[in-house]
N, C-alpha and C positions, 0 to 999 in steps of 0.2 A: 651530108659530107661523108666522104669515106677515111677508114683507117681506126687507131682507137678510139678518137673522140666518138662516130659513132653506135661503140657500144656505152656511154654514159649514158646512167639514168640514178633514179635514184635508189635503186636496189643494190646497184656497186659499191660498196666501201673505197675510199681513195684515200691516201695516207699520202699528203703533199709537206718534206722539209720545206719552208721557207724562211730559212733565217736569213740577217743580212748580211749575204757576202756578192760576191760579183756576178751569181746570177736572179739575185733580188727581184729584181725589173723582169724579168724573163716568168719567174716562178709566179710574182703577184698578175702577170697575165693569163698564165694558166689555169691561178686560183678562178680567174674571171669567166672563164671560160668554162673550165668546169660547173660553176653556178649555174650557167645561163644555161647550161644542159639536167639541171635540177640533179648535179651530182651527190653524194651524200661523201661530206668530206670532213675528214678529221686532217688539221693543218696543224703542222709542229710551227710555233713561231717563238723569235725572240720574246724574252721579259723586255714591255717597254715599245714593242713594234704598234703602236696607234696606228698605222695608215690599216693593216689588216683586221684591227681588234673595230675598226669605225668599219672596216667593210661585211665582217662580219653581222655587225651588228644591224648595216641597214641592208641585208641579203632578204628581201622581203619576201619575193616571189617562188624561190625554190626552198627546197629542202635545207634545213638548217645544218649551218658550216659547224662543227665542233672545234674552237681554237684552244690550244695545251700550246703553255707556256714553257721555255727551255730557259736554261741562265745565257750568257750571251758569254763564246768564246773565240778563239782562235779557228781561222778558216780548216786547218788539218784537224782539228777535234769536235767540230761539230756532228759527223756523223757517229761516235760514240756514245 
């Protein structure tokens, strides 16, 4: 493929917000996508976000996801 995705590997650090707000569904594709390119990823997620902490955890085949937990707030203070 061409553009960013193929510079991912696992020597890139990626720093993926996905907490839940309206682009959720969008970021957790990402996050999938990233994997399957054996990206090396530190993923900020909600306290409480299961679908990411169960995807983390069966990420078998690449490079292991690092998930950091955030408390869960208001769409305009999440990135503070």
């Amino acid at each position: 493929k061409h553009g960013p995705l193929a510079l991912v590997d696992e020597n890139l650090p990626i720093i993926v917000v996905a907490t839940r707000d309206r682009n959720y569904a969008k970021n957790l594709s990402c996050v999938e996508q990233l994997c399957a390119r054996h990206g090396w990823l530190m993923v900020l997620a909600g306290e409480g976000d299961t679908e990411l902490e169960r995807f983390a955890k069966e990420n078998k085949g690449g490079t292991p996801m690092h998930l950091i937990k955030v408390p869960e707030t208001v769409d305009c203070l999440q990135g503070v």
